[in-house]
N, C-alpha and C positions, 0 to 999 in steps of 0.2 A: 886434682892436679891441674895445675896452667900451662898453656903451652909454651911458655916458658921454663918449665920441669919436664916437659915429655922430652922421652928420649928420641924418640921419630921425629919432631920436630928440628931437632939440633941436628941429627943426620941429615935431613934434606938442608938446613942452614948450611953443612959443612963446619958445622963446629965439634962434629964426633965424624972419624973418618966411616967410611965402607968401600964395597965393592962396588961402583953403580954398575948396573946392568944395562937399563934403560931410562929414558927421563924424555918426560914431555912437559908440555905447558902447565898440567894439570896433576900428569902422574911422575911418578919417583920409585926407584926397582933397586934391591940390591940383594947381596945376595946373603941371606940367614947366616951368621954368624954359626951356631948349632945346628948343620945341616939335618936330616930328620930323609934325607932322598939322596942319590949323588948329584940331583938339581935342587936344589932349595932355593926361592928368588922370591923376597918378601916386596908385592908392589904396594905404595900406599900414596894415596891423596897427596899431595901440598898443601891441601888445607885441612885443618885438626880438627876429626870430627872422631869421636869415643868409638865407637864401634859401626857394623854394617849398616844395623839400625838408624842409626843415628845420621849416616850419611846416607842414607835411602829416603828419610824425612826431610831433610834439609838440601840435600843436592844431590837427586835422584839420575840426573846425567851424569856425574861423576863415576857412577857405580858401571856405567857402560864403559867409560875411560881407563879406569880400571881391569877391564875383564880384557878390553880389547887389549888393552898393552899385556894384558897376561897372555893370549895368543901369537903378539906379536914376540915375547921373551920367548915362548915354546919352540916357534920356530926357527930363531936364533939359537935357541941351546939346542937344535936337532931333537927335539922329543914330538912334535907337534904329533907327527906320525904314529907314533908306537904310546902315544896317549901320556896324559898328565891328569895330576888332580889339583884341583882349586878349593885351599877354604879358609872358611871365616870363623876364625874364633869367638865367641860374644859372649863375655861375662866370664868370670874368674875360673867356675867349674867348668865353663869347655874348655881352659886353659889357656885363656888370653892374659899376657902379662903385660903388654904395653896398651895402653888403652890409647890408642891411637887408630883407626882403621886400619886394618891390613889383610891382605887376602894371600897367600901361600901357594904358590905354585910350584910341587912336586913332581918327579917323574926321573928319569932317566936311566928305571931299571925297574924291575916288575914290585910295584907296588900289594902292602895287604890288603885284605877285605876291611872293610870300615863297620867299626862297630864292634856289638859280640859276636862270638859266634852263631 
């Protein structure tokens, strides 16, 4: 895929609408289409890197920029307090369908246990 076909890239271009949430220099927030929480707030890079991996090798500040702005949406959505979960999809089987970085910031009601039982 080129970033020219990624769908996350044409979101942060504004050539596919969303909800922004938040938006910095570096990072871009909106809010999941298929919410998965009553907050779902997908934050991702401005620049297009495949997965976490990928941008941990190439632009490992990034990955702080990311996290921070995921604390800073928490606290705007009122969850910061009563707890959120943060995660990274990577590769198809954890069920990552844009291959664009992105990290998921859930919360706004009492979350399950992660994993099996």
């Amino acid at each position: 895929m080129t970033q020219s076909d990624c769908l996350f890239c044409k979101i942060i271009a504004g050539e596919i609408p969303s909800t922004v949430v938040h938006e910095t220099d570096t990072t871009f927030a909106f809010r999941d289409l298929h919410p998965q929480a009553a907050t779902h707030v997908l934050i991702v890079p401005r620049a297009h890197y495949t997965d976490a991996v990928d941008l941990a090798k190439n632009a490992p500040a990034l990955l702080d920029d990311i996290t921070l702005a995921a604390g800073e949406i928490a606290g705007q959505e009122g969850i910061a307090e009563s707890g959120y979960r943060l995660v990274f999809n990577t590769g198809a089987d954890a069920g990552q369908t844009v291959f664009h970085t992105h990290l998921h910031l859930l919360g706004g009601e009492q979350l399950g246990h992660f994993g099996r039982p």
